[in-house]
C-alpha positions as CSV (number, residue, x, y, z in Angstrom):
1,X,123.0,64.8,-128.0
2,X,125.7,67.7,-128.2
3,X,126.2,71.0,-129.4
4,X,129.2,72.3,-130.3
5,X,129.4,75.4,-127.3
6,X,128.1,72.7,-125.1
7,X,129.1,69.4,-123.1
8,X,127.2,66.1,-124.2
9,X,124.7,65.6,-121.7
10,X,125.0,62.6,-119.3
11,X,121.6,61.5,-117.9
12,X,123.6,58.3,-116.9
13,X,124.3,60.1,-113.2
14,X,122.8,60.9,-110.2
15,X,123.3,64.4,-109.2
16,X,125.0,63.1,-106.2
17,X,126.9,61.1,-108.6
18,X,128.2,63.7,-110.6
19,X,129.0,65.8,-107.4
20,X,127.5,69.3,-108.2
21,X,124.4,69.5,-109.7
22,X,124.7,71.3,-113.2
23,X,122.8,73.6,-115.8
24,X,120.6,72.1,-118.6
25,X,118.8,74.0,-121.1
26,X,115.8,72.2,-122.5
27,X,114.2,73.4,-125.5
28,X,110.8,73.3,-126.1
29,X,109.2,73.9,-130.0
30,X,107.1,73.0,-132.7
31,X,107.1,70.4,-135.9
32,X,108.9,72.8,-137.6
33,X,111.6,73.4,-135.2
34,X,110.7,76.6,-134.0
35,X,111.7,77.0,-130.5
36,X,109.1,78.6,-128.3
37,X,110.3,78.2,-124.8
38,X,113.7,77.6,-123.2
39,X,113.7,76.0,-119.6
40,X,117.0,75.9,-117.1
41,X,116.7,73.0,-115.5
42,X,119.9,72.2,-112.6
43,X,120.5,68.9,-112.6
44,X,120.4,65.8,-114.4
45,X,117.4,64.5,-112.3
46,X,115.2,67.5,-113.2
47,X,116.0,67.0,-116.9
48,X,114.6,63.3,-116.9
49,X,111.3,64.4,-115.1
50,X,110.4,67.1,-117.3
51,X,111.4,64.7,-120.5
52,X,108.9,62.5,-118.9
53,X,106.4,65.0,-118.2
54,X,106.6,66.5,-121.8
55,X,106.3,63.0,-123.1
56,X,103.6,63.2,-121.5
57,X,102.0,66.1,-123.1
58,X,102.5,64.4,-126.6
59,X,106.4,65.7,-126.8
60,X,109.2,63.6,-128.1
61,X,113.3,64.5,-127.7
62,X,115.0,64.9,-130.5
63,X,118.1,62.3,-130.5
64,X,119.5,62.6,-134.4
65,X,120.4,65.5,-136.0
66,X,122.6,68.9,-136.1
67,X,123.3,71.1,-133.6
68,X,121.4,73.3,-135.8
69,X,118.2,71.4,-134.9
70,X,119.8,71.6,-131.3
71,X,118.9,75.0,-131.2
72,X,122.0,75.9,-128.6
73,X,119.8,73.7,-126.3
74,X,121.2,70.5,-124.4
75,X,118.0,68.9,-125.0
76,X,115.1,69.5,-127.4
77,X,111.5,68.3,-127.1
78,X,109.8,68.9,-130.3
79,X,105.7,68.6,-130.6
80,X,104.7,64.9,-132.3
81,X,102.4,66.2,-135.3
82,X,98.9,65.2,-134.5
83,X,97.3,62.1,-136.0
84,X,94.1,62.5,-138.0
85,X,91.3,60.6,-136.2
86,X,88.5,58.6,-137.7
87,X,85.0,58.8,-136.7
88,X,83.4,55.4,-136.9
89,X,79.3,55.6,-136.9
């Protein structure tokens, strides 16, 4: 993923690996796109366990698109649209 004003960012490191830890912005928002939180997260490290955690929570990252999806963040975790359940009975 990459935004234009921004470095790609490389998971592939350790933060010890990388030397200093650095500055990620995750995005958080909705089907639609609309960003409704931004988090700062310092290191590489950080960012994988809050992917994981929002994965979690029924969020996905987006990997294709624009830097206008993007949002100016270095990662985006969009909501998964909720699948219809059937009752059986």
């Amino acid at each position: 993923m990459h935004h234009d004003q921004y470095p790609a960012m490389d998971l592939d490191r350790t933060d010890s690996e990388a030397g200093m830890a650095q500055d990620f912005e995750i995005g958080v928002c909705d089907e639609s796109f609309h960003v409704y939180a931004r988090i700062i997260m310092r290191g590489a490290d950080g960012v994988r366990r809050i992917e994981s955690d929002l994965a979690e929570m029924g969020y996905r990252s987006v990997t294709i698109g624009t830097s206008a999806q993007l949002r100016g963040c270095d990662l985006l975790m969009v909501r998964e649209a909720v699948q219809p359940t059937v009752a059986l009975g």
